[in-house]
Biotite code that builds the C-alpha atoms (Angstrom):
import biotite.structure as struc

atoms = struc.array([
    struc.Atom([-29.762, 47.471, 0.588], chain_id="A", res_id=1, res_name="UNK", atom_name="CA", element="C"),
    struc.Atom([-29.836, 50.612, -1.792], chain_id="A", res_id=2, res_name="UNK", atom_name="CA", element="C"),
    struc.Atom([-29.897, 53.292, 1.380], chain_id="A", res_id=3, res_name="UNK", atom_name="CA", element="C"),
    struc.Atom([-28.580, 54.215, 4.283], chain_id="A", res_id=4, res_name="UNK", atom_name="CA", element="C"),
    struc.Atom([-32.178, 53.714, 6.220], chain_id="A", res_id=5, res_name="UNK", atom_name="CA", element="C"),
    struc.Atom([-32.041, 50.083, 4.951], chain_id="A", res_id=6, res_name="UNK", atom_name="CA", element="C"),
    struc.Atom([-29.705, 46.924, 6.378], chain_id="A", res_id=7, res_name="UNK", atom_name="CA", element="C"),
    struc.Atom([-29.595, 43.271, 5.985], chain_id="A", res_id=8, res_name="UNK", atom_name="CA", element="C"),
    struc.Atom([-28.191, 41.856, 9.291], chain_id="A", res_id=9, res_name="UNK", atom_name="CA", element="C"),
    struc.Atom([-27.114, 37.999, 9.025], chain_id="A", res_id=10, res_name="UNK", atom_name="CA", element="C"),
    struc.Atom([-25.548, 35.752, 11.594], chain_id="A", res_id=11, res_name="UNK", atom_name="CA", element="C"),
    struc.Atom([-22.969, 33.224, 10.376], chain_id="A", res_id=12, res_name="UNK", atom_name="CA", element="C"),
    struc.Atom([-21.385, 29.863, 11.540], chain_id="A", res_id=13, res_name="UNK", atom_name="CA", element="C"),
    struc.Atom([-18.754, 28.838, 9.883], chain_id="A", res_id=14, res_name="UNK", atom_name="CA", element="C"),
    struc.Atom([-19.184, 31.026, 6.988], chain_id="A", res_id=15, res_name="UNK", atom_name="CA", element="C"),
    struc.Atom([-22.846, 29.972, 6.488], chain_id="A", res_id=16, res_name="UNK", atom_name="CA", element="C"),
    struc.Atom([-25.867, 32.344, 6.617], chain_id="A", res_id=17, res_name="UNK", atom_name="CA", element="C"),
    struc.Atom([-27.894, 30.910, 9.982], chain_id="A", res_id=18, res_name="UNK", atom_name="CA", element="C"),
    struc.Atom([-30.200, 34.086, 10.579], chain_id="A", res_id=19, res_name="UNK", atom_name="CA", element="C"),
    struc.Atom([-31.133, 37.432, 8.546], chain_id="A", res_id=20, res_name="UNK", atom_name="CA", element="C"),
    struc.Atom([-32.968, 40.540, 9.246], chain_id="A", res_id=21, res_name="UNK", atom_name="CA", element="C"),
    struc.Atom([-33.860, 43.688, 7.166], chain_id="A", res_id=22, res_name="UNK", atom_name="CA", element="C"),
    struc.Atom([-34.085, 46.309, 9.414], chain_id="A", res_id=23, res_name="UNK", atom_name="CA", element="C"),
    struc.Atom([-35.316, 49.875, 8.240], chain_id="A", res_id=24, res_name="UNK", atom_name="CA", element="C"),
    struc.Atom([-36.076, 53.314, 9.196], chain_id="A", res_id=25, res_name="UNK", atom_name="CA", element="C"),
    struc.Atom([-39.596, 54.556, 8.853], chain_id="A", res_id=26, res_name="UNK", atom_name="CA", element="C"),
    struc.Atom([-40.303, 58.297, 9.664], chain_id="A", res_id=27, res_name="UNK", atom_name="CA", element="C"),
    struc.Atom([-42.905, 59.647, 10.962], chain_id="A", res_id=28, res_name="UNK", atom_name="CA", element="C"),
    struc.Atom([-44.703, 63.284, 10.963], chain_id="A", res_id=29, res_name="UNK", atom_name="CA", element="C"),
    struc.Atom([-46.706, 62.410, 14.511], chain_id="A", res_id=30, res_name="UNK", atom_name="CA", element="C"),
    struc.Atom([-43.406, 60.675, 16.149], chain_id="A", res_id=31, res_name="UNK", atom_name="CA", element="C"),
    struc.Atom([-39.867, 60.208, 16.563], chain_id="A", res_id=32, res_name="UNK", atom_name="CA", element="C"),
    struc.Atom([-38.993, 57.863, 13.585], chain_id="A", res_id=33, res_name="UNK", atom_name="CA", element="C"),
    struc.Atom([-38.661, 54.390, 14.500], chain_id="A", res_id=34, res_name="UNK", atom_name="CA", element="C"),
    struc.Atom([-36.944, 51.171, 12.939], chain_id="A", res_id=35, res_name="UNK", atom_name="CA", element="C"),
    struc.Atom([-38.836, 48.520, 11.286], chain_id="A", res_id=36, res_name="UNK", atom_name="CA", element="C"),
    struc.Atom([-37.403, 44.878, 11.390], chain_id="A", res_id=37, res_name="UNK", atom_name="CA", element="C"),
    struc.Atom([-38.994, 42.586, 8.668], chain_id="A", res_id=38, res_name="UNK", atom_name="CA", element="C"),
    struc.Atom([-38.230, 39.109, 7.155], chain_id="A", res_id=39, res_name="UNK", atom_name="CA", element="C"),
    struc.Atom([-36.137, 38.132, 10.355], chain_id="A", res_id=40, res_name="UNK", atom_name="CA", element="C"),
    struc.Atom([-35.367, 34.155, 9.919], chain_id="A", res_id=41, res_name="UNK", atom_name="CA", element="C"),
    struc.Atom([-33.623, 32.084, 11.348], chain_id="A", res_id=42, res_name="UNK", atom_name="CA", element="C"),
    struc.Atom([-32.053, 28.226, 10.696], chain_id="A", res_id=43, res_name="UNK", atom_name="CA", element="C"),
    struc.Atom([-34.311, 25.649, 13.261], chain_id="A", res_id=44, res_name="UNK", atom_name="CA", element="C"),
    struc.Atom([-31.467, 23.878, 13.506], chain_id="A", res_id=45, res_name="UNK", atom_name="CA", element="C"),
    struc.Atom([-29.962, 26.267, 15.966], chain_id="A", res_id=46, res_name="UNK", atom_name="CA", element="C"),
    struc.Atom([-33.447, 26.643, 17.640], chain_id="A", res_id=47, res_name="UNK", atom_name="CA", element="C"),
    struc.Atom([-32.226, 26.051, 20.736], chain_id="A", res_id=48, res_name="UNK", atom_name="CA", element="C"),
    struc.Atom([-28.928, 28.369, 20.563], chain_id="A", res_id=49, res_name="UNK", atom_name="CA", element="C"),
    struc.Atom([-30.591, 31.372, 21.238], chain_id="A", res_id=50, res_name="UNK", atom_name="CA", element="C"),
    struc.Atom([-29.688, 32.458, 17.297], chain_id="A", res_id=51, res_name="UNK", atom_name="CA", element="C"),
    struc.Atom([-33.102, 33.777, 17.573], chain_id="A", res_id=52, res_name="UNK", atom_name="CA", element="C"),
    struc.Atom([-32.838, 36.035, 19.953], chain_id="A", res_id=53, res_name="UNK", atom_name="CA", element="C"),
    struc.Atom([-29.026, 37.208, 18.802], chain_id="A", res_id=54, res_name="UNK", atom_name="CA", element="C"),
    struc.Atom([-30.722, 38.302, 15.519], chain_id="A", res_id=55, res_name="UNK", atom_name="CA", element="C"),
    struc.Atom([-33.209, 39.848, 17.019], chain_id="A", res_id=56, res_name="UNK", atom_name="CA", element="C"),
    struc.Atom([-30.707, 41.835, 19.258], chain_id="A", res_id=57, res_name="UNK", atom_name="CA", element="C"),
    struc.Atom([-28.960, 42.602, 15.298], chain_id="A", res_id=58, res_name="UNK", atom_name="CA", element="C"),
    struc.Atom([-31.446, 45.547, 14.551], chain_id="A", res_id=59, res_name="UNK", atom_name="CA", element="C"),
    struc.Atom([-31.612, 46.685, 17.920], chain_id="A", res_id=60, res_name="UNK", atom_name="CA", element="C"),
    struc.Atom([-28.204, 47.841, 17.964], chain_id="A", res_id=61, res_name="UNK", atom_name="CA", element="C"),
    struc.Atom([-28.954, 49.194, 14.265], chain_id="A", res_id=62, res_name="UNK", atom_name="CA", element="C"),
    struc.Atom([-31.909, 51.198, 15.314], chain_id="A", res_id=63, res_name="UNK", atom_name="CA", element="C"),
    struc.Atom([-30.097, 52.981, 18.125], chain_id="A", res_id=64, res_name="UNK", atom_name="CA", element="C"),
    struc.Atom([-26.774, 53.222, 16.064], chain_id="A", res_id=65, res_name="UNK", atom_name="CA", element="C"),
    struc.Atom([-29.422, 55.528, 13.665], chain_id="A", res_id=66, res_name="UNK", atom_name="CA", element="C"),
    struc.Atom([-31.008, 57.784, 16.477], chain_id="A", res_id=67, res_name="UNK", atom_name="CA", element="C"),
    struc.Atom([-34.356, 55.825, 16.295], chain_id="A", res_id=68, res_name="UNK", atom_name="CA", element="C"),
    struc.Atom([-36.143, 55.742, 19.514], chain_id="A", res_id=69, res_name="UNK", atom_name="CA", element="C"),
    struc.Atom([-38.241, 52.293, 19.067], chain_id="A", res_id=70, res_name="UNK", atom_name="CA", element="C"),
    struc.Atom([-38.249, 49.327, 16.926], chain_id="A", res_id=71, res_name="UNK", atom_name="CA", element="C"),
    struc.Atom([-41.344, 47.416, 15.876], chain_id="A", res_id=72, res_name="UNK", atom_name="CA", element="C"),
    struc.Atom([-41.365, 44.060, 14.708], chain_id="A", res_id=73, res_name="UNK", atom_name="CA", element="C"),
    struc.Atom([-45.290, 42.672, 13.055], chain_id="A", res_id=74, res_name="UNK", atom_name="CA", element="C"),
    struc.Atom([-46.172, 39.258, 12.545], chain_id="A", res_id=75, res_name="UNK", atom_name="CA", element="C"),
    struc.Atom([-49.482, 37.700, 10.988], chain_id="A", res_id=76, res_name="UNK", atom_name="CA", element="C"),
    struc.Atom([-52.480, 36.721, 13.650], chain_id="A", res_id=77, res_name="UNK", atom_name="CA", element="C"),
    struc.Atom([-52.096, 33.070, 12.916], chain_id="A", res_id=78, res_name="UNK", atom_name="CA", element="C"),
    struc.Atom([-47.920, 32.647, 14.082], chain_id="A", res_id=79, res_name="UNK", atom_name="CA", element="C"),
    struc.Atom([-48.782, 32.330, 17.510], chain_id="A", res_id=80, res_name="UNK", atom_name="CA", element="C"),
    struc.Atom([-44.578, 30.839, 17.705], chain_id="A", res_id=81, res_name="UNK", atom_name="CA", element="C"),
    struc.Atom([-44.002, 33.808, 16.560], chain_id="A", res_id=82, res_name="UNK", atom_name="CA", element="C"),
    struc.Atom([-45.757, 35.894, 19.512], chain_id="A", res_id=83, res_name="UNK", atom_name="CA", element="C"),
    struc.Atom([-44.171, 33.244, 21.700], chain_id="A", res_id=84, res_name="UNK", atom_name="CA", element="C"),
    struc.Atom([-40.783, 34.582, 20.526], chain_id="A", res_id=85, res_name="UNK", atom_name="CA", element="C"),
])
């Protein structure tokens, strides 16, 4: 992705993309910097395979791997599936 503070996780089957994340590393002057993880997708076809929640675990390994203490993850008001997740 350009920097070290920046990843692109993806989950594959079969050699085809089912899931992405970009992860990054935000600092902060008030707080220990914590990781950011935008734009994670996933394929509803594997809705019920957990493929969700194996991205999800993606860049929480990342953000401990990179000696951040937290990792937030934002979504709009309106994706109440979203929340759900």
């Amino acid at each position: 992705m350009g920097t070290a503070d920046d990843a692109l996780l993806v989950a594959e089957d079969g050699g085809r993309v089912i899931a992405l994340c970009h992860a990054h590393a935000r600092p902060a002057l008030d707080k220990p910097p914590e990781a950011v993880a935008r734009s994670l997708v996933a394929d509803q076809a594997y809705d019920d395979r957990g493929v969700g929640r194996d991205t999800m675990m993606m860049p929480e390994t990342w953000t401990s791997d990179h000696g951040s203490g937290s990792l937030a993850l934002y979504s709009g008001a309106e994706r109440s599936e979203a929340h759900a997740f």
